[in-house]
TIZALUM-683724 format. One record per residue (C-alpha): x negated, y negated, z negated; residue in one letter. Coordinates in steps of 0.001 Angstrom, whole numbers, padded with zeros to 6 digits, always signed. Layout:
<sites>
XYZA ...
</sites>
This chain:
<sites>
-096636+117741+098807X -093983+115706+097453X -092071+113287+099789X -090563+110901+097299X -092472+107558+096794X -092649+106133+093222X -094366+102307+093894X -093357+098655+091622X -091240+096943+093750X -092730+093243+093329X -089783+090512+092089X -088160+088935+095339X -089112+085090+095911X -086529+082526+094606X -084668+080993+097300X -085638+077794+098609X -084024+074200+097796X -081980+072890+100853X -084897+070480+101010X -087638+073075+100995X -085490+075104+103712X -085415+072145+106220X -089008+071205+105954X -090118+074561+106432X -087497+074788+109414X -089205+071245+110722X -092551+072666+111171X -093879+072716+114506X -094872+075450+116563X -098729+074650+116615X -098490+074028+112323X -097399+077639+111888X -099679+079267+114012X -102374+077543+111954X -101086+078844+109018X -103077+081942+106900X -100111+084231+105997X -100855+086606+103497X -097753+089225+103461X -096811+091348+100403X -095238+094507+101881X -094816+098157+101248X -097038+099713+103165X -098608+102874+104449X -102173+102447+105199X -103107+104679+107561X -106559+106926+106966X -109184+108499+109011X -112044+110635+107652X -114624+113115+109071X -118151+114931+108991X -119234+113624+111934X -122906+115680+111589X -124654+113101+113239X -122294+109789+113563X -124976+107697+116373X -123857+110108+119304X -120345+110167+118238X -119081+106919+117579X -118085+105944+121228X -115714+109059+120965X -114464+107371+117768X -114202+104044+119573X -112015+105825+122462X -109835+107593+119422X -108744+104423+118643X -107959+102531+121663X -105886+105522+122553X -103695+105825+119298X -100733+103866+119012X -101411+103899+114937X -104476+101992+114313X -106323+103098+111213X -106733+100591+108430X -109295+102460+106745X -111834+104729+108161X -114802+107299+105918X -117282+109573+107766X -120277+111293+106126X -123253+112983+106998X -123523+109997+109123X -127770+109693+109767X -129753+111534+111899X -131387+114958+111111X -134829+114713+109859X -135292+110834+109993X -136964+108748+107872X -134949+105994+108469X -131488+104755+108486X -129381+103729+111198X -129135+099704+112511X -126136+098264+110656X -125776+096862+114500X -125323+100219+115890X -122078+101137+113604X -120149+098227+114136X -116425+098794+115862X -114625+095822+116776X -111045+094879+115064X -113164+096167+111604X -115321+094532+108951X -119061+095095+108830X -119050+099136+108032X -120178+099777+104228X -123206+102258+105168X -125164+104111+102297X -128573+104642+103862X -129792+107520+101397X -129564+111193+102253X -126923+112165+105057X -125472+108672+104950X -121703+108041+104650X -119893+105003+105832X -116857+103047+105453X -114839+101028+108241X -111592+098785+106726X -109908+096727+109275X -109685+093081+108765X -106888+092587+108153X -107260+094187+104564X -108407+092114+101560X -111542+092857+100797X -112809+091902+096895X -116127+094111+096890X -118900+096583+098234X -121627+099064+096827X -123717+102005+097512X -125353+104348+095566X -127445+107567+096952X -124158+109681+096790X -121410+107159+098322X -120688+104405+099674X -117171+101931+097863X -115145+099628+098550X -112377+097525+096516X -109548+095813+098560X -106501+093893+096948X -103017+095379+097330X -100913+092362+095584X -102009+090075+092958X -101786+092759+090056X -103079+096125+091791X -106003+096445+093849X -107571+099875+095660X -110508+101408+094942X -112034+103535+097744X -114931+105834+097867X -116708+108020+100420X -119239+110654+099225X -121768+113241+100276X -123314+116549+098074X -125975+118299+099626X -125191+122104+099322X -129222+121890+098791X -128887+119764+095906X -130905+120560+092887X -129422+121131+089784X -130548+117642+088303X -128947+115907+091549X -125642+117499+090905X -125840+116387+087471X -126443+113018+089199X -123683+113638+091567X -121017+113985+088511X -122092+111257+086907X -121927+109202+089715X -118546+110188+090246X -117315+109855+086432X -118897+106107+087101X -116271+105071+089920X -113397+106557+088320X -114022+104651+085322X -113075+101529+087021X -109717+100072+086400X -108411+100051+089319X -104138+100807+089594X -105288+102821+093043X -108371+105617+094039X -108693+107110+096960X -112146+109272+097176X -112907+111247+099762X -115732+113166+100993X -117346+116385+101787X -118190+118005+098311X -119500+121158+099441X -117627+123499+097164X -116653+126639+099309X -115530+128662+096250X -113378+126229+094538X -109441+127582+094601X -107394+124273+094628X -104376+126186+093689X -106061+127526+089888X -108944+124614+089327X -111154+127190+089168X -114540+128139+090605X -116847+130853+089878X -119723+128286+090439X -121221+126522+087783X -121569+122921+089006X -118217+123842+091037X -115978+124050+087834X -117840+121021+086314X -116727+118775+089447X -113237+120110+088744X -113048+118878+085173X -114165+115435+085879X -111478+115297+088479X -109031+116941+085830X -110416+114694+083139X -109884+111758+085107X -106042+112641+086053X -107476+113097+089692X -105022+115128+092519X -106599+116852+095203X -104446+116637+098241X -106271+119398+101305X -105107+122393+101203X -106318+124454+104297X -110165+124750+105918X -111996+121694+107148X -115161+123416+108565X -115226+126224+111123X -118098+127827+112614X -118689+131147+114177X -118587+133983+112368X -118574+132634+109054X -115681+131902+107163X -113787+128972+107136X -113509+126358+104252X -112152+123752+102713X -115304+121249+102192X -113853+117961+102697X -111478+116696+100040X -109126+113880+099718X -107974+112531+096337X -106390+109825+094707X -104839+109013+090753X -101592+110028+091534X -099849+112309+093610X -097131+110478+095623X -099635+108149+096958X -099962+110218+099969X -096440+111275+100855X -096546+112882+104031X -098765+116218+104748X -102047+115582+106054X -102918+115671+109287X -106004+118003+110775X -107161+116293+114145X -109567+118144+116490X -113547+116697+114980X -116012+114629+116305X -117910+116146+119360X -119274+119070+118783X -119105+118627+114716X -117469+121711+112661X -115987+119753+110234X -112143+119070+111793X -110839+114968+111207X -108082+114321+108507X -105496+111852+109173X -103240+110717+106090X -100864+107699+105198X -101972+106149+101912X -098437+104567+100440X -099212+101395+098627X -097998+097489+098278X -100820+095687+100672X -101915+091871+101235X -102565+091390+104856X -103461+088504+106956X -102450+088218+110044X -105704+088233+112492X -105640+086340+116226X -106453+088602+118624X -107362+087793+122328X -105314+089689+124955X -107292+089070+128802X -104394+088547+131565X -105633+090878+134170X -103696+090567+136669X -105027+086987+137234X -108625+088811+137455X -111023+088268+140393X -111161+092125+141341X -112580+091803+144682X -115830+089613+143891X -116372+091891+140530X -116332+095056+142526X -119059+093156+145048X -121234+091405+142313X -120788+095705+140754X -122355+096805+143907X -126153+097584+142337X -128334+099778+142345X -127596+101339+139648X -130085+104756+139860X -132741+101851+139678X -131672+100098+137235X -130332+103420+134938X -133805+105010+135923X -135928+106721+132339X -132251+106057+130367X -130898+109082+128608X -126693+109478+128700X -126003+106825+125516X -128997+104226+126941X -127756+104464+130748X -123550+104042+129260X -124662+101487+126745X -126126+099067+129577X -123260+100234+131860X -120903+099220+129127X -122780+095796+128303X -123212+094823+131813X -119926+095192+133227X -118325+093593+129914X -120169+090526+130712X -119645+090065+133938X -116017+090538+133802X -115076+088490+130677X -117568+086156+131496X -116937+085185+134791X -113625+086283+136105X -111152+086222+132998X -111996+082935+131671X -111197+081371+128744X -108048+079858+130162X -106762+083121+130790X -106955+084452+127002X -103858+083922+124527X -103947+084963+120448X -101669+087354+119175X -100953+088097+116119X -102096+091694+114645X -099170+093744+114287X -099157+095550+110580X -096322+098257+112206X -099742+099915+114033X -101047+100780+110576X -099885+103520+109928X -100402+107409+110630X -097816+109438+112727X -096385+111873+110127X -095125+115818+110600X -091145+116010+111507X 
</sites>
């Protein structure tokens, strides 16, 4: 993949009047941090996506993945995302993930969801039975399409035609940036040619083509034994050099065969800065929270599976430690730091 970076370089801001430089220089402390600042900066936006086969049992795992990396995603996209065999879709509740907007989460079929962290700009959200969207603003002239989608390999031949369609319909946006990922099921496709022996297979690779669209995996996604590995899950965007570095492959979700891809997604981005609370622990009560933690907790965990017995664990001891022994007076805002959004790259 190429490493050079072509992006418009937006026109620098006129400098101040003397006048205009001392009032801003007179404004208080408190006036500033009341202020909604809205930064235009070249930026990497750092992407996750996955099969998670099953997201419910997984997320938590997903939740620890990003406590424990240094470079916070700004823009997460998992399918296959509902339970096997259920009639209905997951509580809206049960996907949430703090630091991140209400998740975008087609119902239909496998399900596939969308996570953007709030600090992006969002302008709008859809579904359809094959993906779910998203459109966030970059600067005032360019904003970001981004799509997540799921094919059955059990589709029927009138749901692939569907599938194309529905795919010809998002690219036909006007939209200066597309990012689309997903797992497209297409084992026999060669990346390299554009070609596939399967029907439907070729006709998903002249849309793409048609539509001026660059593929960007180029090694296996999904492993499983004794069957050959392949490249399922594809990333692509409108135009080459808008992922710069190689793409990362990250160990999956739990026991799913479909590994994680990490990318940077180079772009001009609008963020706000967003007040987060940091607890001072050290001024925690740790010696009446490990007595008032002192249950009985087989009793209480008693006819829970794993996920029901950690959830309450989780809930419980959240409460009682925010709640009564780091009070409010012992929270402070910071301000989100836009350096943590963005992928570690391959030296």
């Amino acid at each position: 993949m190429e490493g050079s970076v072509h992006a418009i370089v937006p026109n620098p801001p006129l400098n101040p009047r003397p006048e205009e430089k001392n009032d801003v220089h007179n404004k208080t402390r408190q006036e500033k941090n009341n202020v909604n600042m809205l930064h235009l900066v070249q930026n990497k936006l750092c992407v996750w996506y996955t099969n998670s086969d099953q997201f419910l049992n997984k997320i938590d795992e997903l939740k620890l993945r990003i406590t424990n990396t240094e470079a916070k995603p700004s823009i997460i996209a998992v399918t296959e995302v509902n339970p096997k065999n259920s009639k209905f879709p997951i509580n809206i509740s049960e996907l949430k993930i703090d630091n991140y907007m209400e998740p975008i989460y087609n119902t239909q079929g496998s399900g596939t969801v969308i996570y953007l962290a709030k600090s992006l700009d969002l302008i709008s959200r859809t579904s359809t039975p094959y993906h779910s969207e998203v459109t966030i603003a970059l600067n005032p002239k360019d904003n970001m399409n981004i799509s997540c989608y799921y094919r059955s390999p059990n589709n029927t031949t009138h749901e692939n035609n569907e599938f194309l369609r529905d795919i010809e319909t998002t690219l036909e946006t006007d939209h200066s940036h597309q990012l689309m990922m997903g797992d497209f099921n297409m084992p026999s496709a060669n990346w390299n040619t554009m070609q596939s022996h399967e029907t439907f297979e070729q006709n998903c690779i002249d849309v793409l083509n048609n539509h001026f669209m660059f593929q960007h995996v180029n090694t296996p996604t999904r492993y499983r034994t004794h069957q050959r590995a392949n490249t399922l899950d594809l990333v692509l965007t409108n135009e080459r050099n808008m992922i710069p570095d190689d793409i990362l492959v990250e160990p999956p979700l739990g026991s799913s065969d479909h590994v994680m891809l990490s990318f940077n997604f180079q772009c001009y981005t609008k963020q706000t800065h967003v007040p987060r609370t940091k607890y001072k622990y050290d001024k925690a009560d740790f010696a009446n929270m490990s007595a008032d933690m002192n249950l009985d907790w087989e009793k209480l965990l008693e006819g829970k599976n794993a996920n029901e017995a950690w959830k309450f664990f989780k809930t419980s001891s959240k409460h009682l430690y925010i709640s009564m022994y780091l009070t409010q007076n012992q929270t402070q805002k910071i301000k989100s730091n836009r350096s943590h959004y963005g992928c570690r790259t391959k030296h």
